[in-house]
C-alpha positions in Angstrom: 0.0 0.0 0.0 3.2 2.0 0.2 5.4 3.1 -2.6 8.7 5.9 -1.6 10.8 7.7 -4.0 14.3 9.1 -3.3 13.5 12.9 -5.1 11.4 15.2 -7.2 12.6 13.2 -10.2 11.9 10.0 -9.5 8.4 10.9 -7.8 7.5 12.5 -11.3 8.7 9.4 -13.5 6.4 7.6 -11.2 3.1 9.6 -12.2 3.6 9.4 -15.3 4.3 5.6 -15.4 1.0 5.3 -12.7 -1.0 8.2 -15.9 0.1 5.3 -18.3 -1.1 2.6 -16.1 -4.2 3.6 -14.3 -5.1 0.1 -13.1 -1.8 0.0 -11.3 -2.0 3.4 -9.4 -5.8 2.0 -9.0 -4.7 -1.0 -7.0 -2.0 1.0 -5.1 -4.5 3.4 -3.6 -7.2 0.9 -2.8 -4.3 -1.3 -0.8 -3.9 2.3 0.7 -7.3 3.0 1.5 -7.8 -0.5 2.6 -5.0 -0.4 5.4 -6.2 3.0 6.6 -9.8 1.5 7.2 -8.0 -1.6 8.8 -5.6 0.7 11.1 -7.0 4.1 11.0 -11.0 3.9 10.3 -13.3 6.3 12.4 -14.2 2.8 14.3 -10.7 2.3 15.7 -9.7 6.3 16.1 -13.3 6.4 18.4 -11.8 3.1 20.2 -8.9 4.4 20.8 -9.8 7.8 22.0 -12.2 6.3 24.7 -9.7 3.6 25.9 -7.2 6.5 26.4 -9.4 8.8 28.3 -11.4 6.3 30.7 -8.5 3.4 31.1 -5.5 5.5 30.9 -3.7 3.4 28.0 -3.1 4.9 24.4 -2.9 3.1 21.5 0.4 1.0 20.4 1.4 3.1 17.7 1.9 6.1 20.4 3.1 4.3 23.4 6.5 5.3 24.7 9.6 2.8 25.0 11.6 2.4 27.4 14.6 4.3 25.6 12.8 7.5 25.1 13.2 9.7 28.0 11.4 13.4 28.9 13.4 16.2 27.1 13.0 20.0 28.4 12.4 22.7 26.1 13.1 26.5 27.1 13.7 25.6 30.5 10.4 24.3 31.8 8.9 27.5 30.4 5.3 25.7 29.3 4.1 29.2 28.0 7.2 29.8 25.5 6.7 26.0 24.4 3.2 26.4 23.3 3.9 30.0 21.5 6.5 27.8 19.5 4.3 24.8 18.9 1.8 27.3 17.4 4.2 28.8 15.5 5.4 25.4 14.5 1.8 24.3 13.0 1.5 27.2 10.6 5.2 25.9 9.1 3.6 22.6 8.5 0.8 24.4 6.9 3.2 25.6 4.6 4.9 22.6 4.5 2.4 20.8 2.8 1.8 23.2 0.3 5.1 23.6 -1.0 8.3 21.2 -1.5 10.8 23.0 0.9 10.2 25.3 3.8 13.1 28.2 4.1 13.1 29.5 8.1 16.2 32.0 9.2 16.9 32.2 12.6 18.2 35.2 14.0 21.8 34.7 16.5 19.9 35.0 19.6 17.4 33.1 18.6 17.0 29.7 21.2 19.0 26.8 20.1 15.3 24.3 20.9 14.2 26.3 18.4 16.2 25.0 15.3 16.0 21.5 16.9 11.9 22.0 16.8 12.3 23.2 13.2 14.4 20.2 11.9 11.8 17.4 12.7 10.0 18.4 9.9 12.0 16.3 7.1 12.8 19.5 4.1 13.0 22.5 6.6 15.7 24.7 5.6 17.5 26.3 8.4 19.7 29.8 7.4 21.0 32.6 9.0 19.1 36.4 8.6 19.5 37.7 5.1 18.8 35.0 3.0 15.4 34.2 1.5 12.9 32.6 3.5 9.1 31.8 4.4 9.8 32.7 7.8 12.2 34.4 9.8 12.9 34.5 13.2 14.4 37.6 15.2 13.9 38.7 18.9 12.7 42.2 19.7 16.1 44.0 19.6 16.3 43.6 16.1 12.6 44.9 15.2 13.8 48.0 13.9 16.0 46.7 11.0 13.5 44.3 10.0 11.8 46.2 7.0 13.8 44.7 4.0 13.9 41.4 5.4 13.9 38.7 2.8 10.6 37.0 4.6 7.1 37.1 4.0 6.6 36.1 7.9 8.5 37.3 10.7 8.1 36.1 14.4 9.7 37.7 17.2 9.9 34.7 19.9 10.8 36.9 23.2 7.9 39.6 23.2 6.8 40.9 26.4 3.0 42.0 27.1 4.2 45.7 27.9 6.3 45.5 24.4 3.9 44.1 22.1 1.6 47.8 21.3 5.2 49.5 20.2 6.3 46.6 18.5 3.2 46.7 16.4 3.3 50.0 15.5 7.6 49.5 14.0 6.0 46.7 12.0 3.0 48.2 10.4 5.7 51.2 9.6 7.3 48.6 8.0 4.2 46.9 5.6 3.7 44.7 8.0 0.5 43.0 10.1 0.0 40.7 13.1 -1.6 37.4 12.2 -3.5 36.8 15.6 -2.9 38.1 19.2 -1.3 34.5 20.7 1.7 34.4 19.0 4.1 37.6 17.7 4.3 36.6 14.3 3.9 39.3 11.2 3.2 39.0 7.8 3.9 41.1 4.9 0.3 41.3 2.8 0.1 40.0 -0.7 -1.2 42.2 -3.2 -4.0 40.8 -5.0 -3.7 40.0 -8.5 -5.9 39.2 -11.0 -5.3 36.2 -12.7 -5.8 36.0 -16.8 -7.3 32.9 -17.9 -4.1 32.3 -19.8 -2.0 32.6 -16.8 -4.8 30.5 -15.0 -4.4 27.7 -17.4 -0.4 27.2 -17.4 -1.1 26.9 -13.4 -3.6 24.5 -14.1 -1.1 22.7 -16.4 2.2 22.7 -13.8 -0.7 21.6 -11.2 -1.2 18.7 -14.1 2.1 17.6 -13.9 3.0 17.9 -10.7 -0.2 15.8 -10.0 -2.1 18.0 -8.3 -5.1 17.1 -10.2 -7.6 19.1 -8.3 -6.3 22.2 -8.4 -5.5 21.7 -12.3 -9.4 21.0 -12.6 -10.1 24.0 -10.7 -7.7 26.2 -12.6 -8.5 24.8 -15.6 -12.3 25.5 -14.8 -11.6 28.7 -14.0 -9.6 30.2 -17.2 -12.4 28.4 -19.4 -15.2 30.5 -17.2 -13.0 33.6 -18.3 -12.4 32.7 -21.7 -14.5 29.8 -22.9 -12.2 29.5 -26.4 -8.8 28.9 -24.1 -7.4 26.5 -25.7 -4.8 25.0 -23.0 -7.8 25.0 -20.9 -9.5 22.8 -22.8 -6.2 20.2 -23.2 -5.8 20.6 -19.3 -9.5 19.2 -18.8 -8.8 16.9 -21.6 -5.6 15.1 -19.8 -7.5 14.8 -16.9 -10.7 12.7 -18.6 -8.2 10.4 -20.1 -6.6 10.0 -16.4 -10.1 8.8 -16.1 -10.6 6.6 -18.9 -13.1 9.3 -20.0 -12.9 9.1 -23.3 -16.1 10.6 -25.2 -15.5 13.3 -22.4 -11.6 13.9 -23.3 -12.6 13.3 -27.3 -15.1 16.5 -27.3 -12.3 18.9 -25.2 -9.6 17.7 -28.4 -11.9 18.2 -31.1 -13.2 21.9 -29.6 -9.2 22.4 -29.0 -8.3 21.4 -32.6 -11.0 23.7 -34.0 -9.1 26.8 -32.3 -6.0 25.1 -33.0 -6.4 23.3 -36.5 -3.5 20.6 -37.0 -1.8 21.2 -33.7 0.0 18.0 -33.2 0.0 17.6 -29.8 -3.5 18.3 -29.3 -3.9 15.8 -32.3 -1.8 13.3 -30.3 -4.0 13.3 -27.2 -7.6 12.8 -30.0 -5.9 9.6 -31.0 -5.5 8.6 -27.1 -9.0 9.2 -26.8 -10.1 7.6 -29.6 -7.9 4.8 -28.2 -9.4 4.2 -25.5 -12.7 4.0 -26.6 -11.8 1.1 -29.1 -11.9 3.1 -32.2 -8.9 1.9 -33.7 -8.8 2.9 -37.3 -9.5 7.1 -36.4 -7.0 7.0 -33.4 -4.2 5.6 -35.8 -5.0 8.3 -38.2 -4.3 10.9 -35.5 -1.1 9.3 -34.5 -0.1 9.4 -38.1 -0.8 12.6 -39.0 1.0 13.5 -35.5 4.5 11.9 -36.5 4.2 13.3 -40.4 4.1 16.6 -38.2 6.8 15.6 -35.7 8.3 12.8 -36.6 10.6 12.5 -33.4 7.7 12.5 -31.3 7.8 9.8 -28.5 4.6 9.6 -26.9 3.3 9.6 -30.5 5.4 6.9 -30.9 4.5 4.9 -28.2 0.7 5.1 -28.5 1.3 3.9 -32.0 2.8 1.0 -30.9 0.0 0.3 -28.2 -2.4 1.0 -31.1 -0.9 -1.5 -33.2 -0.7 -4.0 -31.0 -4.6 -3.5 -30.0 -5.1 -4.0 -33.9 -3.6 -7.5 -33.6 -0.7 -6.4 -35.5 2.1 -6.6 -33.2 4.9 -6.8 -35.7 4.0 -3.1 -36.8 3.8 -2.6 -32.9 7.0 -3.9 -32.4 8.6 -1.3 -35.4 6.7 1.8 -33.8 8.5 0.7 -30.6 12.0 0.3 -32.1 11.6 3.6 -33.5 10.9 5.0 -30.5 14.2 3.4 -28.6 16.1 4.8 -31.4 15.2 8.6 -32.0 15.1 8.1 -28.0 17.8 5.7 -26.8 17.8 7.7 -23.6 13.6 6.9 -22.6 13.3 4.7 -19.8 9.3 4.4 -20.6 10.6 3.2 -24.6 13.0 0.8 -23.3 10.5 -0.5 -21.0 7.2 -0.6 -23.4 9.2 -2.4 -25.9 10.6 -4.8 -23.4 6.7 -5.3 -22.6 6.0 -6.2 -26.0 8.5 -8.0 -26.8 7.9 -10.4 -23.9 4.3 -11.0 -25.0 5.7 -12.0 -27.9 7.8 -14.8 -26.6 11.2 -13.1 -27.1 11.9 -13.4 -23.0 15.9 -12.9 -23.7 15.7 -9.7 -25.5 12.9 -8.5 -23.5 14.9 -9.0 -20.2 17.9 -6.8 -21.8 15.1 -4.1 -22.5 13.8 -4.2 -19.4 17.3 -3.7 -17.6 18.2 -0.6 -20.1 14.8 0.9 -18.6 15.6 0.5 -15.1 19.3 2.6 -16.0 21.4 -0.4 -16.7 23.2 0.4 -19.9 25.7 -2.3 -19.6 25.1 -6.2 -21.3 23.7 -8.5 -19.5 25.9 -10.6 -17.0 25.8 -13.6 -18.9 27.2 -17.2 -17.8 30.7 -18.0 -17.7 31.7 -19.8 -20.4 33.8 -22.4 -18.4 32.9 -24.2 -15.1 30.3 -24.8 -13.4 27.0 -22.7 -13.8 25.9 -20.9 -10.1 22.3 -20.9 -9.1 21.4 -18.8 -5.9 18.4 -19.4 -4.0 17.0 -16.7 -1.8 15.5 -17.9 1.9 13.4 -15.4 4.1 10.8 -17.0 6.1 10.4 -21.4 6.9 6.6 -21.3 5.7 7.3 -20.3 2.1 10.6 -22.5 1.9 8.3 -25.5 0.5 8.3 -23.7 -2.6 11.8 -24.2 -3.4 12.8 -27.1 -1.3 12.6 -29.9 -4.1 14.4 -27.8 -6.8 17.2 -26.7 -4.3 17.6 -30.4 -3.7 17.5 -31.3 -7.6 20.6 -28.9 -8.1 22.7 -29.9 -5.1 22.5 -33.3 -6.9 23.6 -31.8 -10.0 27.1 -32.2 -10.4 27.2 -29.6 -13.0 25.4 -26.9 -10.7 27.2 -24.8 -7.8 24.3 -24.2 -5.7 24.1 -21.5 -3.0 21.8 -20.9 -0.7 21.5 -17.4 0.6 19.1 -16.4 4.0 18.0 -12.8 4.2 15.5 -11.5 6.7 12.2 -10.8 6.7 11.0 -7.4 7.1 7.3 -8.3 7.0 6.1 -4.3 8.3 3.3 -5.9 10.1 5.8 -8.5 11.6 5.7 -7.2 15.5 8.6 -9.3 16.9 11.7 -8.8 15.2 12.9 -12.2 16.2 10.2 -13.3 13.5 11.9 -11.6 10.9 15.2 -13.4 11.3 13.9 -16.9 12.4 15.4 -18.2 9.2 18.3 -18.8 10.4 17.7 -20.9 13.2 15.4 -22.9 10.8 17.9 -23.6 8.4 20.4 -24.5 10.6 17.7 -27.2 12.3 16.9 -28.5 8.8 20.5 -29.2 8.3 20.6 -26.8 5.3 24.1 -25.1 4.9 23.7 -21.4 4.1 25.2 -18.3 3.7 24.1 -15.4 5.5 23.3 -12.7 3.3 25.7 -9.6 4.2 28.5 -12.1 3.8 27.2 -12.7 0.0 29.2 -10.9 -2.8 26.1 -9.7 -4.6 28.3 -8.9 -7.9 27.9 -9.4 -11.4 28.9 -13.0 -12.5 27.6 -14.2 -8.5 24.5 -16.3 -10.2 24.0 -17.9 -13.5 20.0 -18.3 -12.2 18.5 -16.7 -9.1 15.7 -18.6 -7.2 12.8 -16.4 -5.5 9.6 -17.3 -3.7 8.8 -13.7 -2.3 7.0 -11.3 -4.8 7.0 -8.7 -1.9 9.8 -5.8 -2.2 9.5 -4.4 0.6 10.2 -7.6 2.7 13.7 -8.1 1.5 17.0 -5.7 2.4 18.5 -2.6 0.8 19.8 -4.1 -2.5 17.8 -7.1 -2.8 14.8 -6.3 -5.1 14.0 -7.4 -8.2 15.6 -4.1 -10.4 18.8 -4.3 -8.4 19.0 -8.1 -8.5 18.6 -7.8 -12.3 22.0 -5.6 -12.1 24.2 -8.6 -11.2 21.9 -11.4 -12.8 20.8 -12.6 -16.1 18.2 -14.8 -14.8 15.9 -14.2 -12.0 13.2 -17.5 -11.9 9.9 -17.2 -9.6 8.6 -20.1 -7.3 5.1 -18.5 -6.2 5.4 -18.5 -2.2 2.1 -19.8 -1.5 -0.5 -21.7 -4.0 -2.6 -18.8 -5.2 -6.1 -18.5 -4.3 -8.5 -15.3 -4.4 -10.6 -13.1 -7.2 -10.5 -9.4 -5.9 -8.3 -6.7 -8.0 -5.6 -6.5 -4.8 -5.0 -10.7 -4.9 -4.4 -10.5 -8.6 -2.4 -7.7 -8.4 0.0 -9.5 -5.6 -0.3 -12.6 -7.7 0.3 -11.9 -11.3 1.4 -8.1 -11.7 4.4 -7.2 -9.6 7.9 -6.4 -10.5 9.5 -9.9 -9.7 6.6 -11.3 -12.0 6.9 -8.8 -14.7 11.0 -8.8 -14.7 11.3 -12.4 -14.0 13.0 -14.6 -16.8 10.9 -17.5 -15.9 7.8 -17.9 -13.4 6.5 -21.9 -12.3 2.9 -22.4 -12.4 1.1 -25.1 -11.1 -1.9 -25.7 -14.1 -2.7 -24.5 -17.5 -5.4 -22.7 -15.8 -2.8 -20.5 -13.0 -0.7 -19.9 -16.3 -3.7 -18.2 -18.0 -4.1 -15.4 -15.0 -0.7 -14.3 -15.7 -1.6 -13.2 -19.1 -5.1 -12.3 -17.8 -3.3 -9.6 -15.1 0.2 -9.6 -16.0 1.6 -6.2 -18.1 4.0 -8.6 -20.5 1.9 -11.5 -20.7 2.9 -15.3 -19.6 5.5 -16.4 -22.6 7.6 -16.4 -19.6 5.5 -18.8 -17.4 5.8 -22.3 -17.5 3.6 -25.1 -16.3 5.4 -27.4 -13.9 3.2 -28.2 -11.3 3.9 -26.5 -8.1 7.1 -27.6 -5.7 5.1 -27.4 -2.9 3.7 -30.3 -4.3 6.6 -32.6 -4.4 6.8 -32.3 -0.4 3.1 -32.3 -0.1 2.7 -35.8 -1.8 5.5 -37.8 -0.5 4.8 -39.4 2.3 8.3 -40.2 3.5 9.4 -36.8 2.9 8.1 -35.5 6.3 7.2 -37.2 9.2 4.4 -36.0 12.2 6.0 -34.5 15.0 5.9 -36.8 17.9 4.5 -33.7 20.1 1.4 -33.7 18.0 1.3 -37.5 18.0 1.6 -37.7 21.9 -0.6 -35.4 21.7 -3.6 -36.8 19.4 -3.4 -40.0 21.2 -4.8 -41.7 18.5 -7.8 -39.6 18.4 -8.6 -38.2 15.3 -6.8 -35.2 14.7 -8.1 -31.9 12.7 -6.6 -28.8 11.7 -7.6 -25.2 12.4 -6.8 -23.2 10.0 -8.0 -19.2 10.7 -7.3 -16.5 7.9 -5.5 -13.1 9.6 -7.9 -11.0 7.1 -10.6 -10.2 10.0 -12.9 -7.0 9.6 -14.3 -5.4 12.1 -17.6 -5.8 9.4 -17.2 -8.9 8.3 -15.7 -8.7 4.7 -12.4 -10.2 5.1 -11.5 -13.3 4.5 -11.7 -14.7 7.8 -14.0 -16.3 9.5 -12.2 -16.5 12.9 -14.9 -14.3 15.2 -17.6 -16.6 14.0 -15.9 -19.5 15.5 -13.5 -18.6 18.0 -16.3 -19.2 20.8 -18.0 -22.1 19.7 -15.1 -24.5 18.8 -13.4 -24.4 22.1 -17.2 -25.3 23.7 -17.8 -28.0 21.1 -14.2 -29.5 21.5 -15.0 -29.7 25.1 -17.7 -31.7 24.6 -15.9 -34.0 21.8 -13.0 -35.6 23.8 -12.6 -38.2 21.3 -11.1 -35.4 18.5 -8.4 -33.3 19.3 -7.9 -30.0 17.4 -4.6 -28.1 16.6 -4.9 -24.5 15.5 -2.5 -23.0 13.2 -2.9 -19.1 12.8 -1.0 -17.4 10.2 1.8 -15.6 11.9 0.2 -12.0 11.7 -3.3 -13.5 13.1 -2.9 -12.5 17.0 -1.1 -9.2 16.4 -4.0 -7.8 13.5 -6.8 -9.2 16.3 -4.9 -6.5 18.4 -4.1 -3.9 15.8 -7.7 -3.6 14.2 -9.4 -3.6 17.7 -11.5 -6.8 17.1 -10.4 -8.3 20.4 -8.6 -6.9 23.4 -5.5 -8.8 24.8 -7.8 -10.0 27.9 -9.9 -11.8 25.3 -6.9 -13.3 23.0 -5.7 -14.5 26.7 -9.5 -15.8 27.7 -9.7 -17.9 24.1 -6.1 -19.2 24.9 -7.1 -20.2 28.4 -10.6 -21.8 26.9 -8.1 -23.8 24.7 -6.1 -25.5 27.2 -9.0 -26.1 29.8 -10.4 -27.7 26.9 -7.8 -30.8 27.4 -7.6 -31.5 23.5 -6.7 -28.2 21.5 -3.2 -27.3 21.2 -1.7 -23.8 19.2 0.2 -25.2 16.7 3.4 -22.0 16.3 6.1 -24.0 14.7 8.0 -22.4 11.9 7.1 -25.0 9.1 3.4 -26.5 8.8 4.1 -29.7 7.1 4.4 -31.8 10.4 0.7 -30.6 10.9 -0.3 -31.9 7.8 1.8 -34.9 8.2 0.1 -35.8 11.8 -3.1 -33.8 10.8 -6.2 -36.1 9.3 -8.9 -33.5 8.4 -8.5 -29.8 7.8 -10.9 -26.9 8.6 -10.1 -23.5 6.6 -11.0 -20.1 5.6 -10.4 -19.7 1.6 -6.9 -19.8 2.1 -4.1 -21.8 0.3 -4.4 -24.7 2.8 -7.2 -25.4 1.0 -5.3 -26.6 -2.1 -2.4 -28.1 0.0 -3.8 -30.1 2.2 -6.3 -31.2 -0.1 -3.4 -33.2 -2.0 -3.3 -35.4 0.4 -6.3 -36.7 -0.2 -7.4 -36.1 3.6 -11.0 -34.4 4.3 -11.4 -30.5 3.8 -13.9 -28.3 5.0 -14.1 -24.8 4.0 -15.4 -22.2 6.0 -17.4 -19.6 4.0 -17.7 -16.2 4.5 -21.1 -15.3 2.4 -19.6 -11.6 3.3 -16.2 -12.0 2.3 -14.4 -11.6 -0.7 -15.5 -15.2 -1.9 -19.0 -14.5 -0.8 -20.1 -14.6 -4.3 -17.2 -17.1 -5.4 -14.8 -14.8 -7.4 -12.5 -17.9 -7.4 -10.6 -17.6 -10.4 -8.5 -20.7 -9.9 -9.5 -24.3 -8.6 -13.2 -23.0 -7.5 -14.0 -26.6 -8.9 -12.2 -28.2 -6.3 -13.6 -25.8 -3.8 -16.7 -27.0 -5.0 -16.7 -30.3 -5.3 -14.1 -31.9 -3.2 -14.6 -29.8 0.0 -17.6 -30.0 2.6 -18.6 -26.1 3.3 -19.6 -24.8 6.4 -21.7 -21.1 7.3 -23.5 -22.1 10.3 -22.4 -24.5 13.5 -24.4 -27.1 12.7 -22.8 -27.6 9.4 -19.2 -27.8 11.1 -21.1 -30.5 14.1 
């Protein structure tokens, strides 16, 4: 739900990669809005206000740690603290209007002061003189003050019998007092009228600085002043097609063009519009006339290619794309689009060299050595997704023509609590006996890998270094085990699934049926030329039964009763439309278990389940407690934590599940499955788009507790 840039650049190459892929920025902002309404929804913000006033207890996210300690501002002076706090909100208020903040602090100014400033992250401290947005001086320097560089001043030390005089030097001076809390002065703006042509290159720069409100309002505006302006009109234009508006942006062109006969640019955006409304034949027409006109024009260019390609014609797309890499060798979004196309068309080696020249690696490809043995490289972060690479690491240590390295990083799950979890590889590779190499001791250099194993489509959960762009700097070949066997139907799951950069970038991706290989292409930007039906590796472990063996704790513990697994989804909503069904449950089963001493039950949450109970509010730590407590008083349920899950399924004989992925692994074994619908949840209406037969017909379903009796 998160996506960081490093600067101003980079943030602007990103919206207009997001403007050319809408569905993408689409699925970024719903994963957005979706974890504010899981951590920061006007439910939880009411829950958290009244625990803090009537128990005394804040919420997590504020709580102090031990480490943090009291620090003293001004002395203990509370009054000269809150005068600077004030102050200190109508900088943030500037702040988030504009990039940088510029504040000059007089000499005798209070050191707290610049250390108050500096917490906000592009504050720019100077000394008097230079330009500003605010400057700070104390009261002896009031009467020099009149060509200061600032459009705010704030004198931090004034006295109640100074502040009448002072007032009087600073009107003298253009100057007014804001309000009568705080000493701060401003220098009035004159007001200018703005000319609808002025009003419309705003609304452009607010355009492409994606500000897209204030361009519509600008934009809005200049037309309501001068309803033939022209870059008015392309403004509102722009923003329809950010829409997918295209009759909407189609009627703003063609009034544009008849002010503006055979402008090309405007011509260029007609052809978009006529694009994305399917009308093929008139959109190319634009985009020809457009490059007749300019004939080094990129985005012409590129849109021809897209157009092409839309035609069923994706030789001629792949020539408009050529010529757009080579009147603009330099165009990361060229290199990239061609790299796209060329992978949907089956030419994965070229496509991957494409791909690196757009993410700014100009150099060839790191290709094998040509004597020796070849290197593969397999990346480890957490036990439960190390299934999914098990039986092909074990195929190459075999291979006497392989050097095969195993490489452990951590992982930084954000929603991990416990940082232990995060590194807990290591100990579990050192039980299974698997020799590994810690990752900062791995020389992450060109030539390290001939092929590069990973199960974890999730950037953000591996170290500085480690993602897929700067893996593709040192290696040729990066191949994709899928982490988990894939189950779900909303936008978000197929997003995750098929459309991130490790499955976009990846030389080859393993998929476990004709019909998983057909989502890629479904969802995937460049297609599934790439993918490759093997069956899943999770599999191999899954359906030999020598290959794991129960764990006598869980066989003590079954004592030949018949043993079922628990299976509860972490995805719990306060209302009811997650995935889990855990709240309708997690009273009645440790009641009916009590009842049925001749079963015993082992419960296996996913290892976010207790903390997001916690984090979204659903249950208070007393009540996680009370359930664990009903558990063991039960006699025969046990909380199954263990880093890997096949002993459970090894010992287990039945399986109870939310739609999760246990469904489909477990269910190799043959063993009984019942899943646990959620006529609210995102399956509610069975937007399966993989094995919803098996779901179907191999599985008993439960809703209410008789059915689960």
């Amino acid at each position: 739900a998160l996506t960081v840039y490093r600067d101003e650049a980079e943030l602007a190459a990103m919206a207009v990669d997001w403007l050319r892929h809408p569905a993408e920025a689409v699925a970024l902002g719903a994963a957005g809005a979706r974890w504010f309404d899981r951590h920061l929804s006007e439910t939880r913000r009411r829950a958290s206000f009244r625990t803090l006033v009537f128990d005394g207890v804040s919420a997590p996210e504020f709580e102090f740690t031990a480490e943090e300690t009291t620090r003293v501002f001004f002395g203990g002076d509370t009054d000269r603290l809150l005068e600077s706090v004030m102050v200190y909100e109508g900088v943030q208020e500037v702040h988030r209007r504009q990039e940088t903040v510029g504040i000059a602090l007089g000499a005798e100014a209070p050191a707290e002061l610049g250390e108050i400033f500096a917490t906000l992250p592009r504050v720019r401290l100077t000394a008097p003189g230079a330009a500003a947005d605010l400057a700070v001086f104390g009261c002896a320097q009031a009467g020099s003050i009149g060509q200061a560089p600032a459009g705010r001043i704030w004198f931090h030390d004034v006295a109640p019998a100074d502040s009448a005089a002072l007032e009087q030097t600073l009107e003298a001076a253009g100057f007014r007092r804001e309000n009568d809390l705080v000493a701060v002065f401003t220098r009035p703006v004159p007001v200018v009228v703005v000319a609808p042509a002025n009003e419309a290159a705003q609304a452009r720069e607010a355009f492409q600085r994606g500000d897209l409100k204030n361009a519509l309002t600008l934009a809005r505006s200049a037309l309501a002043g001068d309803n033939h302006c022209v870059p008015a009109m392309v403004v509102l234009g722009d923003l329809a097609l950010t829409q997918q508006g295209g009759p909407l942006a189609e009627k703003l062109f063609r009034q544009a063009l008849q002010r503006q006969p055979g402008d090309p640019a405007i011509d260029a955006r007609l052809g978009e519009a006529l694009r994305i409304q399917g009308r093929l034949r008139p959109a190319a027409e634009c985009f020809e006339r457009v490059l007749r006109a300019r004939p080094e024009d990129l985005s012409a260019w590129l849109a021809l290619g897209r157009l092409r390609e839309a035609e069923g014609r994706p030789e001629s797309a792949e020539t408009a794309l050529r010529t757009a890499v080579r009147k603009h060798p330099a165009a990361a979004e060229a290199a990239r689009e061609l790299g796209d196309l060329l992978k949907r068309r089956g030419s994965v080696t070229e496509a991957l060299g494409w791909h690196r020249r757009s993410l700014g690696y100009a150099d060839a490809i790191p290709l094998p050595r040509p004597a020796g043995k070849r290197r593969a490289v397999f990346v480890a972060q957490h036990a439960s997704t190390w299934t999914s690479m098990a039986s092909i690491f074990a195929a190459f240590r075999t291979d006497s023509d392989w050097e095969t390295t195993l490489v452990a990083l951590p992982y930084n799950h954000p929603y991990l609590p416990d940082p232990a979890d995060r590194t807990a590889i290591y100990a579990f590779l050192e039980k299974e006996g698997l020799p590994f190499v810690h990752w900062e001791r791995f020389d992450l250099s060109p030539g390290c890998a001939d092929v590069l194993f990973l199960q974890n489509p999730y950037e953000v959960t591996r170290p500085a270094g480690w993602t897929t762009p700067d893996l593709l700097r040192v290696v040729p070949r990066i191949a994709y085990a899928p982490y988990a066997i894939e189950i779900g139907g909303t936008i978000e799951d197929a997003t995750h699934q098929f459309n991130l950069p490790l499955q976009n970038l990846a030389w080859a991706v393993f998929a476990r049926s004709e019909e998983h290989r057909a989502l890629f292409a479904k969802h995937g930007r460049v297609g599934n030329a790439h993918v490759i039906v093997t069956g899943h590796p999770k599999f191999d472990l899954l359906c030999d039964p020598t290959a794991v063996t129960p764990d006598a704790g869980l066989v003590d513990f079954a004592r030949g009763r018949p043993l079922v697994l628990w299976n509860p989804h972490f995805d719990i909503r306060p209302d009811g439309s997650g995935y889990s069904t855990f709240l309708t449950w997690w009273k009645f089963l440790p009641e009916e278990m009590a009842r049925r001493p001749d079963l015993a039950l082992v419960i296996r949450p996913h290892p976010l389940f207790f903390t997001t109970l916690e984090s979204r509010r659903l249950l208070t730590r007393t009540q996680i407690d009370d359930f664990l407590a009903r558990c063991t008083a039960a006699g025969n349920i046990r909380i199954d934590r263990s880093p890997s899950y096949l002993a459970v399924f090894a010992a287990a004989d039945a399986l109870i599940s939310d739609g999760a992925s246990f469904l489909l692994e477990f269910g190799v074994s043959g063993k009984p499955v019942c899943y646990l619908h959620n006529p609210r949840g995102p399956f509610g209406h069975l937007h399966y788009e993989v094995d919803l037969g098996f779901v179907r017909e191999e599985c008993a379903w439960a809703e209410r507790e008789d059915d689960l009796r």
